[in-house]
C-alpha positions in Angstrom: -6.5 20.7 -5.4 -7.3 17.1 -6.3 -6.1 15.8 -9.5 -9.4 15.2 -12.2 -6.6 13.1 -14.4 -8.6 10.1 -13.7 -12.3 11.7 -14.5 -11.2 11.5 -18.0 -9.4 8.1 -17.6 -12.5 6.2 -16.4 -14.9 7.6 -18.9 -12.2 6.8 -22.0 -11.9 3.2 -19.9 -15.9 2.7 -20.2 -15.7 1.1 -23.4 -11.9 -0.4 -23.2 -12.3 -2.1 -20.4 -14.9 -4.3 -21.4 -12.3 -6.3 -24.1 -9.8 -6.6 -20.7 -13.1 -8.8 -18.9 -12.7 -11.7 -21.0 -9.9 -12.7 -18.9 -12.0 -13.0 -16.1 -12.8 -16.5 -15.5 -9.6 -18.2 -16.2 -8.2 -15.8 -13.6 -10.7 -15.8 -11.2 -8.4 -17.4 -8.8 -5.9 -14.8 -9.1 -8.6 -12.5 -7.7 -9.0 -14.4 -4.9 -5.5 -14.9 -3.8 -4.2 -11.6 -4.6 -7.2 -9.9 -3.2 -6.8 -12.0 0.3 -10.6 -12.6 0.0 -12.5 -15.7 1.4 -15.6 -13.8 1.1 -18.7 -15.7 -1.3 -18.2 -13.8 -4.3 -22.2 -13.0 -4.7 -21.7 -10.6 -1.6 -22.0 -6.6 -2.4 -21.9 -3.6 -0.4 -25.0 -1.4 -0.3 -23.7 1.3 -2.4 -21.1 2.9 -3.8 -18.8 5.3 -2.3 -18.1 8.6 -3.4 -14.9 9.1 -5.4 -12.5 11.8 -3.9 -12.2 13.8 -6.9 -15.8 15.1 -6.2 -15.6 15.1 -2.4 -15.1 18.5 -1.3 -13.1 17.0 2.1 -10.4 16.1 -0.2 -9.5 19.6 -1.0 -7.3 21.8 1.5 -8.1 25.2 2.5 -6.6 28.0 1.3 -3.7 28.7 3.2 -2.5 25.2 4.4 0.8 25.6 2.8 1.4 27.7 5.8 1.2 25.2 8.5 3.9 22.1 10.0 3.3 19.0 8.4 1.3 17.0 10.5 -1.4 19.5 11.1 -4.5 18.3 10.6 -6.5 20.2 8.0 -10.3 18.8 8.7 -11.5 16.1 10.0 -14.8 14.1 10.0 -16.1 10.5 11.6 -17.1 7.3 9.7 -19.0 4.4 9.8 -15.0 1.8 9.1 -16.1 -1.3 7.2 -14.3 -4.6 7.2 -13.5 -6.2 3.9 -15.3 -3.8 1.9 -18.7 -5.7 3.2 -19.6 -5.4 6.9 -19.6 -2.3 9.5 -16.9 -2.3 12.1 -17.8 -1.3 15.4 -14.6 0.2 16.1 -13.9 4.2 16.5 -12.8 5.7 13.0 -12.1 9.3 11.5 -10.3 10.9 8.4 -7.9 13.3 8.8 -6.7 15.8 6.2 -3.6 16.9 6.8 -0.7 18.5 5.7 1.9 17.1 4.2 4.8 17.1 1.6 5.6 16.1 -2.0 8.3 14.7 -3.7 9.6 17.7 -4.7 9.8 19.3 -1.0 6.7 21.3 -1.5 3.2 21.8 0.7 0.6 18.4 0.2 -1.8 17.0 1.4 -3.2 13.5 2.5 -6.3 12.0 4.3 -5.9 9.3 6.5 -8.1 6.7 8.2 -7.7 6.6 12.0 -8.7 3.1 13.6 -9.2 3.0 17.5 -10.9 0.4 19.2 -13.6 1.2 22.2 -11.8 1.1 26.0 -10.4 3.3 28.2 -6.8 2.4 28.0 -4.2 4.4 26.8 -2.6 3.4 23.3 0.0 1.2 23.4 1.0 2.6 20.2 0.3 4.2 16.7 1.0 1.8 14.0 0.6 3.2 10.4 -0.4 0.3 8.2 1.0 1.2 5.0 -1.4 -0.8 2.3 -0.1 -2.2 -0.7 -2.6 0.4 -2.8 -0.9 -0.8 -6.0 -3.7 1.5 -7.7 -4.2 5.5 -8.9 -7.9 5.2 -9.9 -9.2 7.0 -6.5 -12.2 4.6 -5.4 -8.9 2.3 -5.2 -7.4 3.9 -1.9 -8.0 2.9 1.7 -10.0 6.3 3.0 -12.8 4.9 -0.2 -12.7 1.5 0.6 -12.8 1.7 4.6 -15.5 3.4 4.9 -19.3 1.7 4.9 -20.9 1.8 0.9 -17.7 1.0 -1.0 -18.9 -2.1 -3.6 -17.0 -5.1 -4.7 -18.4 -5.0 -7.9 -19.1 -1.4 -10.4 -22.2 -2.7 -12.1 -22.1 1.3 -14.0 -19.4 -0.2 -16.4 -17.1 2.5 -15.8 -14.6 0.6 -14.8 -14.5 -2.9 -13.4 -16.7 -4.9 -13.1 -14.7 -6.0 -9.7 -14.1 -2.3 -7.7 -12.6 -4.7 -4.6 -9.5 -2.7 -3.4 -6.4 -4.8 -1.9 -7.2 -2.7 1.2 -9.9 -4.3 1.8 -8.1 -8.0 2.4 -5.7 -6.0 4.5 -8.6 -5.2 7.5 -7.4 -8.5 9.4 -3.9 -6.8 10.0 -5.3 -3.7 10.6 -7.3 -5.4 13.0 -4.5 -7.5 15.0 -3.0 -4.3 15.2 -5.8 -2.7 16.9 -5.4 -6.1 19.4 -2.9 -5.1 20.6 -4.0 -1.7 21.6 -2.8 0.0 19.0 -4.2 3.3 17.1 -4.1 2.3 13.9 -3.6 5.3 10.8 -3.7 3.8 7.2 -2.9 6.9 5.1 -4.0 7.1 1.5 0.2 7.0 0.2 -0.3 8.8 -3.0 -1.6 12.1 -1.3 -5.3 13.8 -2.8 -3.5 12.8 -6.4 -3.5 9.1 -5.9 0.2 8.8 -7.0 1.6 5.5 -6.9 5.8 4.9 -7.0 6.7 8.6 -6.4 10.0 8.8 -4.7 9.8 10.0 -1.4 6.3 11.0 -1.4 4.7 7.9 0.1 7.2 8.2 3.3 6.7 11.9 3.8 2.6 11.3 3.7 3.1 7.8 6.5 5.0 9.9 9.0 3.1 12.6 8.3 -0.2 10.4 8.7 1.3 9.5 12.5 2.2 13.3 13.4 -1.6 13.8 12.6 -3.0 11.3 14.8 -0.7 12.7 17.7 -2.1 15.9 16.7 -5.6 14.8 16.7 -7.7 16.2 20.2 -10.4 13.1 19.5 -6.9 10.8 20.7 -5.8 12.6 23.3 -4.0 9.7 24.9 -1.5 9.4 21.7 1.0 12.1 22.2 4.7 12.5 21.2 6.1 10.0 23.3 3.8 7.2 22.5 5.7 4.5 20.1 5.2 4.8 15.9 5.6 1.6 14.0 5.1 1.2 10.7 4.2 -1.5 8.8 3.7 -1.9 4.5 4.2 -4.6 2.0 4.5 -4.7 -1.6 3.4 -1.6 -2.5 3.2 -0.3 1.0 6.5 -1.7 1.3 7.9 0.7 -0.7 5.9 2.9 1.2 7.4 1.9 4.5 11.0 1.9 3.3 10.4 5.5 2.5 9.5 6.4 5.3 12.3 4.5 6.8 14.9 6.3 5.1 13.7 9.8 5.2 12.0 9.8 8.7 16.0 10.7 10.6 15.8 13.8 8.9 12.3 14.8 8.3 10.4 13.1 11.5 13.4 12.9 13.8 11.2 13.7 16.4 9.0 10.6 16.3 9.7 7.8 18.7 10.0 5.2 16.1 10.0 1.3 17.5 10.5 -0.2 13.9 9.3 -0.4 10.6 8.3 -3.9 9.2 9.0 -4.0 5.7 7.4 -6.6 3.4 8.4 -7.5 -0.1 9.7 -3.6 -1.3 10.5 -4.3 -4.7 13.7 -2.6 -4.2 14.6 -3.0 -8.3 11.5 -2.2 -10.4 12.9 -2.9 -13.9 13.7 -6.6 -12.5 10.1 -6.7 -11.4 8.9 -5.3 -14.5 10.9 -8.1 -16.7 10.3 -10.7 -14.2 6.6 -9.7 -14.0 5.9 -9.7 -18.0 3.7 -12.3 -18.9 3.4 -14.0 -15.1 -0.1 -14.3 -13.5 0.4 -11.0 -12.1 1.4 -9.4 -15.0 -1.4 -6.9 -13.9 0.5 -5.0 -11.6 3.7 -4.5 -14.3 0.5 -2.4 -16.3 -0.8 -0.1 -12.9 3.2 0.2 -12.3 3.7 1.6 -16.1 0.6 3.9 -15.3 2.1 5.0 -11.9 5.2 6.4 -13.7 3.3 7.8 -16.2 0.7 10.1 -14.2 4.1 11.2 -12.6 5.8 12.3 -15.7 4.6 13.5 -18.8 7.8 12.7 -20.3 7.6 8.8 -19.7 3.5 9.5 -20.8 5.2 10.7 -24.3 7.6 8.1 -24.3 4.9 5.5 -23.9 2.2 6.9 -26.4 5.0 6.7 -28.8 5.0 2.8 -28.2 2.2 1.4 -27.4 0.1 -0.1 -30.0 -3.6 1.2 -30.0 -4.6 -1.8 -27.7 -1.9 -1.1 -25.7 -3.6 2.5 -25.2 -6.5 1.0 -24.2 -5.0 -1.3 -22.1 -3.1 1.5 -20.2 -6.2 3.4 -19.8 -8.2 0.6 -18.1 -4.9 0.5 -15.8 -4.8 3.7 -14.6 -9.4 3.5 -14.2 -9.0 0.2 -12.0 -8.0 -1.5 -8.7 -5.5 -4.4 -8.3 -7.8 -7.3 -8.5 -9.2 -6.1 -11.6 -6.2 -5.2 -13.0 -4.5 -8.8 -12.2 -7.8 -10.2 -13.9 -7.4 -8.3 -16.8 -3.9 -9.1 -17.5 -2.7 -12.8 -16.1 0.2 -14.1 -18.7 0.3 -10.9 -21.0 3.2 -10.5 -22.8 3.3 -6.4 -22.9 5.4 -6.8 -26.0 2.7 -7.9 -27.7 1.2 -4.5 -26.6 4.0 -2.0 -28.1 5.9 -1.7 -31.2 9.4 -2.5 -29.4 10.2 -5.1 -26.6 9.5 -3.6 -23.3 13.3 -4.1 -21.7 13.9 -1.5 -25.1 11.5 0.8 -23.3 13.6 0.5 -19.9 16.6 0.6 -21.3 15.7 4.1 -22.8 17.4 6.9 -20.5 14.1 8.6 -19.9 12.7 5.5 -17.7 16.3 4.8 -16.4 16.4 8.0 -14.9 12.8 7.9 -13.6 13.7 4.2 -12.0 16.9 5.6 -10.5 15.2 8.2 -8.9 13.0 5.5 -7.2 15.9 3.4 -6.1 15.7 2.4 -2.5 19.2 2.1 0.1 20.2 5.3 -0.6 20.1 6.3 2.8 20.1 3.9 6.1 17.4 4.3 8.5 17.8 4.5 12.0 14.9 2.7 13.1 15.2 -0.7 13.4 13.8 -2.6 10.4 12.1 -5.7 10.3 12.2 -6.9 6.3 10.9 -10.0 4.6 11.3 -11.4 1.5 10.5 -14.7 -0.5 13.4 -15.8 -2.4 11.0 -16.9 -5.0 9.5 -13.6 -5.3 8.8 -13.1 -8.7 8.5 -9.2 -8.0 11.0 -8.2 -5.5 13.8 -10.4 -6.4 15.9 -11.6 -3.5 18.9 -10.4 -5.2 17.1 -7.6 -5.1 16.1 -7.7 -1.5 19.8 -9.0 -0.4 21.6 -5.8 -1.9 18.8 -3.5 0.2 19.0 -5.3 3.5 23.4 -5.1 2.9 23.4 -1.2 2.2 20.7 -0.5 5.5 23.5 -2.6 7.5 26.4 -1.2 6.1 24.4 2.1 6.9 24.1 1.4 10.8 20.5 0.2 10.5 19.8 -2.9 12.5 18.3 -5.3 10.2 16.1 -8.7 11.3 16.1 -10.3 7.9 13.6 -13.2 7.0 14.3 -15.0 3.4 11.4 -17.1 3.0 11.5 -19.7 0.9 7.7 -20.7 -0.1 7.7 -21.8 -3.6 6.5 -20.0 -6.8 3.3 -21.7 -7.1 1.2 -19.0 -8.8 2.6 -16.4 -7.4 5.1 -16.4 -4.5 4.7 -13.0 -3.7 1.3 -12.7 -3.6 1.3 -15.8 -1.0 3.9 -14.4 1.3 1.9 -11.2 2.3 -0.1 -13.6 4.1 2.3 -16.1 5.5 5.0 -13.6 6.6 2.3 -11.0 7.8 1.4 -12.9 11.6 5.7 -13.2 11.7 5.7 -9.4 11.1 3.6 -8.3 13.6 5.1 -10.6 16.2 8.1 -8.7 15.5 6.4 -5.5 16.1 5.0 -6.3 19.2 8.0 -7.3 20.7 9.4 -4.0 19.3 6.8 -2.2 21.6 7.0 -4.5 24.6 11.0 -4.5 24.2 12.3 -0.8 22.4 16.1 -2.3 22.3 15.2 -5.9 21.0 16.8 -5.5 17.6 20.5 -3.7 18.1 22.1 -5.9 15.2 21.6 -7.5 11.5 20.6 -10.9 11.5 19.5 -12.9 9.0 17.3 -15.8 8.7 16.1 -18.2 5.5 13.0 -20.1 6.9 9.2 -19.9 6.7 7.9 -17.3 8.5 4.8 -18.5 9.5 6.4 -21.7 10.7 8.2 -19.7 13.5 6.4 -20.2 17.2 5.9 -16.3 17.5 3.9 -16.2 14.0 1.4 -19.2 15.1 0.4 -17.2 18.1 -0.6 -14.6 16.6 -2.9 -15.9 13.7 -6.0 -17.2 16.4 -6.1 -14.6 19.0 -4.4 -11.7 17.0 -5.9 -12.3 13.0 -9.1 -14.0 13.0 -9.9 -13.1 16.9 -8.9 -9.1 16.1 -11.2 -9.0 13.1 -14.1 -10.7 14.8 -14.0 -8.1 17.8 -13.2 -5.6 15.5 -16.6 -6.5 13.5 -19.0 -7.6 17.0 -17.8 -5.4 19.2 -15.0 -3.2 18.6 -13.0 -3.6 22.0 
């Protein structure tokens, strides 16, 4: 059944939140860059989505435990919209399917299946891993691409901005259906909305693709078609999940490559790095991500955090990215707890819970396509360095791009749009050419400076989302 943890989150958060908005227009700007949106800000949906917790396609039926992950529970067709703001005219469903957890048992997950009109085959099915960064439930992508999902909550139970980082992501999910590509962007955190649960995430993206091949409205997708994946940030993680787990748990899968943006690969570095920055917002939805996954770290925390600090973690949990980065540019979370936060990492509890997360433990065999800005503030490129040498040591041929765009504001919020066009480029070729990357190389330059990157950002970015939006073909 769908977790109600965050019915009683955003009704606490009513009140709290409203001491978080004050924020707001100092960091208006962070909004805009993090969210990816050049929309005018006065723009709002018609109305507001339903949440999943009360949406009765959300739950499985009984029995569903019993069937192969992939199988695809119920299904239903929607009106996609682009940017959280206008129809697409593109083909779109949800899928609930079957899936697993972290701890190896029966989940599930809903998925959003993009497909533009035509009568040509698939090229391939590309699951676009979003960087969710979020646990509130209006925050994930099957809410927020769908027509009726507002920028702005004007109930003031959480908010005011309800704009989901999804929503800035629809011109990649677009150039990916420009190339001919199904496109499946799976909610990562399963009907609970989990966020940095080891495993998980992985289990619910291949999962997501062995439910579109599974799906008779595709019927041209089948088992031989390529998978690509594709995530950063947050979705990174996602993706490098997947990655790792997919040679035993989806060896079946014709897997081209995973591109792999940004994974954070060492979250206590983020976390210290992260305290007090501009987005110092996602340090607070990553504390609330650990602590909706263990009750322990919730103790652990409510033992520490001041009463401000309470409320602050409340408002968290109730929000989506943007909000949460306006509600928390520069703040020092030790001035939220009784004891510095590195004492609260350092205690064994989280260093167990973080060790547990730790990425490179096994090498994929897919090729991997991973970016990284060496200014990252976030995924470190020490950080990043140490992943990409334990994939190659592992067999996994690496194409490694350290970017070196500066830290002004925030360097890795600005590289998942510069090193995005260089991504799919990669991917493409990936699906024109399945042997293309056989060895680890590694690069330091801007991504979007490379010749393959510029082509893509006319006919492939902007063009994709226009026809994705006019026409859908």
């Amino acid at each position: 059944m769908p977790s109600n943890t965050h019915r009683g989150s955003a009704r606490s958060a009513r009140a709290l939140v409203r001491g978080w908005r004050g924020h707001g227009v100092r960091a208006l700007a962070v909004a805009v860059v993090a969210a990816g949106s050049l929309l005018p800000a006065a723009a709002l949906s018609p109305a507001a989505a339903t949440p999943n917790r009360v949406d009765d396609f959300y739950v499985p039926p009984e029995g569903f435990a019993d069937v192969e992950p992939g199988t695809v529970l119920r299904s239903r067709e929607i009106q996609p919209s682009a940017l959280q703001l206008v129809p697409m005219k593109v083909r779109a469903w949800q899928l609930l399917y079957r899936t697993t957890d972290s701890n190896g048992s029966p989940y599930a997950a809903v998925t959003t299946v993009l497909e533009r009109n035509g009568d040509s085959a698939p090229a391939a099915v590309l699951s676009y891993d979003s960087m969710i960064d979020a646990i509130a439930p209006d925050c994930m992508p099957s809410r927020v691409l769908q027509t009726g999902a507002p920028w702005f909550n004007v109930t003031g139970e959480t908010g005011p901005v309800a704009l989901s980082t999804t929503a800035s992501e629809v011109p990649m999910i677009a150039a990916g259906l420009e190339q001919n590509w199904v496109v499946s962007v799976p909610d990562l955190g399963g009907i609970e909305n989990r966020f940095l649960t080891p495993r998980e995430p992985g289990y619910v993206a291949l999962d997501g693709v062995r439910a579109v091949q599974n799906f008779e409205q595709i019927d041209a997708v089948d088992r031989n078609t390529p998978a690509l994946f594709w995530g950063y940030s947050g979705g990174g993680i996602a993706t490098s999940w997947a990655a790792e787990v997919q040679p035993t748990y989806a060896s079946e899968l014709r897997v081209a490559g995973m591109a792999i943006g940004a994974p954070v690969p060492d979250f206590a570095a983020a976390v210290r790095q992260g305290n007090g920055s501009l987005v110092a917002g996602l340090v607070a939805i990553g504390l609330a991500g650990l602590a909706q996954d263990s009750p322990e770290f919730t103790t652990l925390l409510d033992r520490y955090l001041t009463p401000a600090g309470k409320q602050a973690a409340l408002a968290a949990a109730a929000d989506c990215t943007p909000q949460n980065l306006l509600s928390f540019p520069f703040t020092n979370f030790d001035s939220l707890m009784t004891v510095p936060l590195t004492e609260v990492l350092a205690d064994p509890l989280t260093r167990r819970l973080l060790d547990e997360r730790a990425l490179g433990t096994t090498a994929p065999t897919a090729p991997v396509y991973l970016y990284n800005g060496i200014n990252d503030e976030l995924s470190t490129i020490a950080s990043a360095d140490g992943l990409v040498d334990r994939y190659c040591r592992g067999g996994t041929a690496v194409t490694y791009q350290r970017d070196p765009f500066p830290n002004v504001l925030s360097a890795h919020t600005a590289l998942w749009a510069l090193g995005a066009p260089a991504a799919l480029a990669w991917l493409r070729g990936q699906v024109d050419d399945p042997g293309a990357t056989r060895t680890c190389t590694t690069q330091t330059l801007s991504a979007i400076s490379t010749p393959e990157a510029l082509d893509t950002l006319g006919p492939d970015y902007i063009g994709g989302t226009v026809k994705a939006i006019l026409d859908g073909r």
